[in-house]
SETOR-493604 format. One record per residue: residue number from 1; residue in one letter; x, y, z of N, C-alpha, C, CB in turn. Coordinates in pm, 1 decimal. Glycine has a CB too. Layout:
! residues N
NUM;A;X;Y;Z;X;Y;Z;X;Y;Z;X;Y;Z
...
END
This chain:
! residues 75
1;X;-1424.8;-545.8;1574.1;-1443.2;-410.0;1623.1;-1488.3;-413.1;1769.1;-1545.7;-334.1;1535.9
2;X;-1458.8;-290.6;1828.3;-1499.8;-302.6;1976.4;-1593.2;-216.2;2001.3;-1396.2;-281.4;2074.3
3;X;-1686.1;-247.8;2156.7;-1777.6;-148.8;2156.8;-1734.2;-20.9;2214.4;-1886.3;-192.5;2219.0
4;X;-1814.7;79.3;2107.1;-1779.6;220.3;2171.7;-1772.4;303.0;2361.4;-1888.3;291.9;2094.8
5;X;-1682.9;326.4;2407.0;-1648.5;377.4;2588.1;-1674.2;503.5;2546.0;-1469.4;356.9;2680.9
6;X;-1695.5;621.2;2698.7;-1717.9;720.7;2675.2;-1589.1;766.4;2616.2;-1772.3;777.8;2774.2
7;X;-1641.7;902.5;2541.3;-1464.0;943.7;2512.3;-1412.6;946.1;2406.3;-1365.8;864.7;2563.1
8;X;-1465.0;831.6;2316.9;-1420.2;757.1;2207.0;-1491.7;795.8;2089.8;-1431.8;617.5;2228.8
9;X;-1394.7;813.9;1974.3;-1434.9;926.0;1877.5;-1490.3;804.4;1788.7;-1301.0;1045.0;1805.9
10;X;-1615.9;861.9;1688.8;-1720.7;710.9;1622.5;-1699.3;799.0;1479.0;-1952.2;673.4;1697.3
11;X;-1710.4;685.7;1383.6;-1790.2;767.5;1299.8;-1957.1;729.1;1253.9;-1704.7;774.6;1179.6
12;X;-1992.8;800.1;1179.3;-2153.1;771.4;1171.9;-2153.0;671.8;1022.7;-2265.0;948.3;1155.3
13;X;-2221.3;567.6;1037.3;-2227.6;449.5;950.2;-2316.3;481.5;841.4;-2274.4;324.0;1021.8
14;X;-2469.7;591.1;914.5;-2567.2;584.9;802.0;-2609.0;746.2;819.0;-2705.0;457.2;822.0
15;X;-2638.2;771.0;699.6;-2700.7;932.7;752.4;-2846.9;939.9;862.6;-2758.8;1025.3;587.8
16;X;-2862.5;1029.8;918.4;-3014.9;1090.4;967.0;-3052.4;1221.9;923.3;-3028.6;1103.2;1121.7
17;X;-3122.6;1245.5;875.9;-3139.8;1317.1;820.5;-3243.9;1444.0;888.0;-3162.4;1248.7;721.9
18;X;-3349.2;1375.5;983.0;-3394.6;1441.5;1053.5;-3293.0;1535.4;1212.2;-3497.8;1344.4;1071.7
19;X;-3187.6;1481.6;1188.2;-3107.2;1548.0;1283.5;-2991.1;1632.8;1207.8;-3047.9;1440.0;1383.8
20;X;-2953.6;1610.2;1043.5;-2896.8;1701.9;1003.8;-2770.3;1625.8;989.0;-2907.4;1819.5;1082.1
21;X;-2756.4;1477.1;991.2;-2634.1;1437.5;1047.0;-2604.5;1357.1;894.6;-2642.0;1340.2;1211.6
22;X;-2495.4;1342.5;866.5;-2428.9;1277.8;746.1;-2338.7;1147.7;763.5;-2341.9;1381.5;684.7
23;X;-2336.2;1010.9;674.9;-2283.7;926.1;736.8;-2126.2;956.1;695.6;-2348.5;792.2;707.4
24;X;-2022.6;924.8;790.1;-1908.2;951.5;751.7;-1824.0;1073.9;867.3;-1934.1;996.4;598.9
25;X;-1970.2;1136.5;947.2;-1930.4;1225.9;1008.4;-1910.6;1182.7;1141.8;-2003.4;1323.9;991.3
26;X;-1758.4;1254.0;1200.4;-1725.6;1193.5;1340.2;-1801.4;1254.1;1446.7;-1579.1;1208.5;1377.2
27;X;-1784.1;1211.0;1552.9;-1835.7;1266.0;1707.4;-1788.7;1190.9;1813.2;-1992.1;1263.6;1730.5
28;X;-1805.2;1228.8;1938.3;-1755.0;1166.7;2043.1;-1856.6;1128.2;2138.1;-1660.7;1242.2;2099.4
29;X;-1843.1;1021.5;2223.4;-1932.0;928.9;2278.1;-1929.5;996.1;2445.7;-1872.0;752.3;2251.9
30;X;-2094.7;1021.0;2464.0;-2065.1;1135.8;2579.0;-2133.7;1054.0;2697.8;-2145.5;1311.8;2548.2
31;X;-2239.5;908.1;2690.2;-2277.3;828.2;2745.4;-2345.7;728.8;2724.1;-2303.7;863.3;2798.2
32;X;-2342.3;649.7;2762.3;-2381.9;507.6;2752.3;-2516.1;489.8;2815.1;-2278.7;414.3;2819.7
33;X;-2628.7;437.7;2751.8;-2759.9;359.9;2769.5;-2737.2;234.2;2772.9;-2858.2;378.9;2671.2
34;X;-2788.6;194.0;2873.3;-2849.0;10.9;2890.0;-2998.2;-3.0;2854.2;-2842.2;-58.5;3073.2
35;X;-3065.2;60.3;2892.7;-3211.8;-7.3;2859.4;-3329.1;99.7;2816.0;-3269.6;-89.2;3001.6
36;X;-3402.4;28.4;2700.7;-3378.0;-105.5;2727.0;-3291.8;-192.6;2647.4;-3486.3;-159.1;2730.1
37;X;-3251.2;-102.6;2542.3;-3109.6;-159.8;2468.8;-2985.1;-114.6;2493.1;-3107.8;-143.4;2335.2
38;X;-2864.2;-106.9;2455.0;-2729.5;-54.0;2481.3;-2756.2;61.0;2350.1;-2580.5;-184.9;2468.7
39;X;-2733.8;179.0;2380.8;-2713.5;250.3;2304.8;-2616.8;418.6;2362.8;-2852.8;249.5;2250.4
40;X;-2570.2;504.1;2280.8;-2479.9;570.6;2283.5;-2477.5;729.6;2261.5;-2419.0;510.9;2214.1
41;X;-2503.7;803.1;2386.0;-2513.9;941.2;2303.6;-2412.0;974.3;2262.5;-2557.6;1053.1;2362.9
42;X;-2423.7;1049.1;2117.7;-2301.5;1093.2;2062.3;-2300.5;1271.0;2054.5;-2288.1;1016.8;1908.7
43;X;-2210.7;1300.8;2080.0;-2148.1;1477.1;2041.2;-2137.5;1463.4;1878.4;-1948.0;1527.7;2123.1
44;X;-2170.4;1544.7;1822.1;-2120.5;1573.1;1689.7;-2107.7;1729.8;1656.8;-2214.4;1504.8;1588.8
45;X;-2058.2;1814.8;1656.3;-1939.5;1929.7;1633.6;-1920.5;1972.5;1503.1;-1800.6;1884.0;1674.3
46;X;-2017.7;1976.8;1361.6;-1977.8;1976.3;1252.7;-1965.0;2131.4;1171.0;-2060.7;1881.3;1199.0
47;X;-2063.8;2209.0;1220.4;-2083.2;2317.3;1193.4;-2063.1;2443.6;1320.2;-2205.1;2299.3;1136.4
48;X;-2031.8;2441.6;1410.9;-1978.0;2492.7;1498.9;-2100.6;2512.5;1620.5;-1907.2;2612.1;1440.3
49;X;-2236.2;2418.6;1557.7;-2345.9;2426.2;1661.3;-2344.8;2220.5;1700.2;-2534.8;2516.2;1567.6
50;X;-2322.9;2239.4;1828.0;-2314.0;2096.3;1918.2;-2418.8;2005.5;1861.4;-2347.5;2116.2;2092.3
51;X;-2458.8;1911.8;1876.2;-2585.3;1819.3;1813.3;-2568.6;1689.0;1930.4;-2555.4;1757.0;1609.2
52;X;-2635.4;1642.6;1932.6;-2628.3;1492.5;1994.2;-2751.7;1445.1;1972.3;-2593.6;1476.3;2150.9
53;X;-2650.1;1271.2;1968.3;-2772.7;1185.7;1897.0;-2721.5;1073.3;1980.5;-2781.7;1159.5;1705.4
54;X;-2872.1;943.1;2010.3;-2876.5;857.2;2096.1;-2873.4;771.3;2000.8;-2971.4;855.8;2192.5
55;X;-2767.7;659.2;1987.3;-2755.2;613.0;1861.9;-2724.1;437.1;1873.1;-2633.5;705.3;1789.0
56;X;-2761.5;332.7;1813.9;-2733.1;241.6;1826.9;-2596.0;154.6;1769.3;-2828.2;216.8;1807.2
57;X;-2549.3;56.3;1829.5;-2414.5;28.5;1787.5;-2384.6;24.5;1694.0;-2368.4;-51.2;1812.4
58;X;-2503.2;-8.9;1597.5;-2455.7;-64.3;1476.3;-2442.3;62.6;1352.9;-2565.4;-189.1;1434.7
59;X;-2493.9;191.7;1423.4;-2462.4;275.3;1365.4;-2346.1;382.5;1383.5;-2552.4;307.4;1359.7
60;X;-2214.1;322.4;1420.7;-2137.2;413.0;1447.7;-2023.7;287.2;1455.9;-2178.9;518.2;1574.9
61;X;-1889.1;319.7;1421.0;-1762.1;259.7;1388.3;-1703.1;356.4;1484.2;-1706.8;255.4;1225.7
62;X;-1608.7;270.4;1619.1;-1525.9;344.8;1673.0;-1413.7;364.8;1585.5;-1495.4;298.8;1789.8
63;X;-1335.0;462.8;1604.4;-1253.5;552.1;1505.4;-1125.5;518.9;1610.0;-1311.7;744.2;1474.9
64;X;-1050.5;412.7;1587.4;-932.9;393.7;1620.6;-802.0;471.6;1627.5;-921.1;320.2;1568.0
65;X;-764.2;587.2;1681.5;-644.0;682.7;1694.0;-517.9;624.0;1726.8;-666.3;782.5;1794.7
66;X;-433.4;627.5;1658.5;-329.7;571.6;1714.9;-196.1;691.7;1679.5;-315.1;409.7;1650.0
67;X;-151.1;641.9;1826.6;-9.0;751.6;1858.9;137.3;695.3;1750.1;51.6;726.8;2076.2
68;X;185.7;787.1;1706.0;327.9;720.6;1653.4;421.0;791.8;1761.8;378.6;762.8;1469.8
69;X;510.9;708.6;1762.6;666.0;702.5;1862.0;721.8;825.0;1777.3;791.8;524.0;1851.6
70;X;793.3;911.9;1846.7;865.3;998.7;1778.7;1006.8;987.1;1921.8;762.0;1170.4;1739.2
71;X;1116.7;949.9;1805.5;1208.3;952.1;1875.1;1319.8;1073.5;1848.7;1249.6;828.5;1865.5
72;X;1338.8;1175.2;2021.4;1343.2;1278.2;2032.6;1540.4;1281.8;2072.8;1215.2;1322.9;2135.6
73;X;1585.5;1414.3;1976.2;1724.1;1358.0;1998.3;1801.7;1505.5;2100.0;1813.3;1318.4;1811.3
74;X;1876.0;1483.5;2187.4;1891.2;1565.9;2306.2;2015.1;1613.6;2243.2;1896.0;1495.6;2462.9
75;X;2003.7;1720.4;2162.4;2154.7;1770.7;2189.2;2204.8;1900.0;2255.9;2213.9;1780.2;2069.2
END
C-alpha cells in the first residue's frame, strides 16, 4: 500500500467515536503533518455536515480509483 497525497480518497480503518466517525467511512486527504509524526488531515462528508480528523497512517487505507477505457465509436 502507498502513503496517502493530498487529494486522495482513504477509507477509515477503525472507528472514533468521539468525532462521530465510523470505520469503513471514506474522506479525502486535505493535508499532510510531519511533526512530530507524519500524519493526515482528513475531510469526511457523511451526513452533509464537513468533519475533519488528524489521523495517523495506520488508520486509513488509500482507496485506489481506477479509470476503465471506454472505447468510443464515431459514426
Amino acid at each position: 500500500m502507498r502513503q496517502p497525497h493530498i487529494d486522495d480518497v482513504v477509507r477509515l480503518n477503525q472507528d472514533i467515536p468521539e468525532l462521530e466517525l465510523q470505520r469503513g467511512q471514506t474522506g479525502v486527504v486535505r493535508s499532510t503533518w510531519f511533526a512530530p509524526t507524519v500524519a493526515y488531515e482528513v475531510e469526511f462528508d457523511a451526513t452533509g455536515e464537513n468533519k475533519r480528523a488528524l489521523l495517523l497512517e495506520r488508520q486509513v487505507t488509500v482507496e485506489e480509483l481506477f479509470q476503465q477505457n471506454v472505447d468510443l465509436q464515431v459514426q
